[in-house]
Phi, psi and omega in degrees: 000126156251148171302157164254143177249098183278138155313159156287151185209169178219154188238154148209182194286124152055057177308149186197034180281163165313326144327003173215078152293192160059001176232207174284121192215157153278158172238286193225168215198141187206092153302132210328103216269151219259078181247037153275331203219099149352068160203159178298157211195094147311115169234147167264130187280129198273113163069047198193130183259310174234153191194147189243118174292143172227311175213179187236152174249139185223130200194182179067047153292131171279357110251166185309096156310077159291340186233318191299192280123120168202158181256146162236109202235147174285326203217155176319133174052047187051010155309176195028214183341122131312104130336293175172141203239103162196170199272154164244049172300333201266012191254110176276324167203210214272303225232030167293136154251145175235155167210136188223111210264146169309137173250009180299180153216020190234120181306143178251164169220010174284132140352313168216153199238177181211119220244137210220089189310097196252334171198112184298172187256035169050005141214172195308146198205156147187187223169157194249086197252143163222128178269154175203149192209190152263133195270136175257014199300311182336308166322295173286000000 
């Protein structure tokens, strides 16, 4: 009988060095975001110059979200790229996840997103978003 041999390998969380282009990366990350108060929340794109959103993830509610809503924009006041638009009814609790894939086509090279509170939950509520995408730097 023989073994078959696998390379060795090491996994770790949301590798995001320059070094990995051409694949699936996180691109950007917000940690518990205000989803109480109508306004935009400035994030910076980690490391990465053009790049294409595919999806976006969400979890860690400090309460059952019924209401509240949000945008991730290229630009200020839900101006420029639309990213992605949902309600976050489905995050119920701490370990609720909701995931919501981009229907765009269009690739980015901006710095920064601006992830946009669009209808508040009427009392204090936050939550934990991550984007992720393919990095396209090979390209520039």
């Amino acid at each position: 009988m023989s073994t078959i041999g696998f390379p060795a390998s090491s996994i770790s969380n949301h590798p995001s060095t320059i070094a990995n282009n051409q694949g699936l990366r996180l691109i950007a990350n917000l940690s518990g975001m205000n989803l109480n108060s109508v306004g935009d929340t400035i994030v910076n794109v980690q490391n990465i110059k053009t790049w294409y959103p595919l999806y976006l993830i969400g979890t860690n509610a400090s309460t059952n979200l019924t209401t509240a809503a949000i945008t991730i924009n290229t630009g200020a006041n839900g101006t420029g790229d639309n990213l992605f638009t949902t309600s976050l009814v489905g995050l119920t609790s701490s370990t609720a996840v909701i995931f919501v894939t981009n229907s765009g086509n269009l690739s980015e090279d901006v710095q920064r997103l601006y992830f946009r509170c669009t209808t508040a939950q009427g009392a204090v509520a936050t939550a934990d978003f991550w984007v992720y995408g393919w990095d396209l730097g090979f390209l520039s």
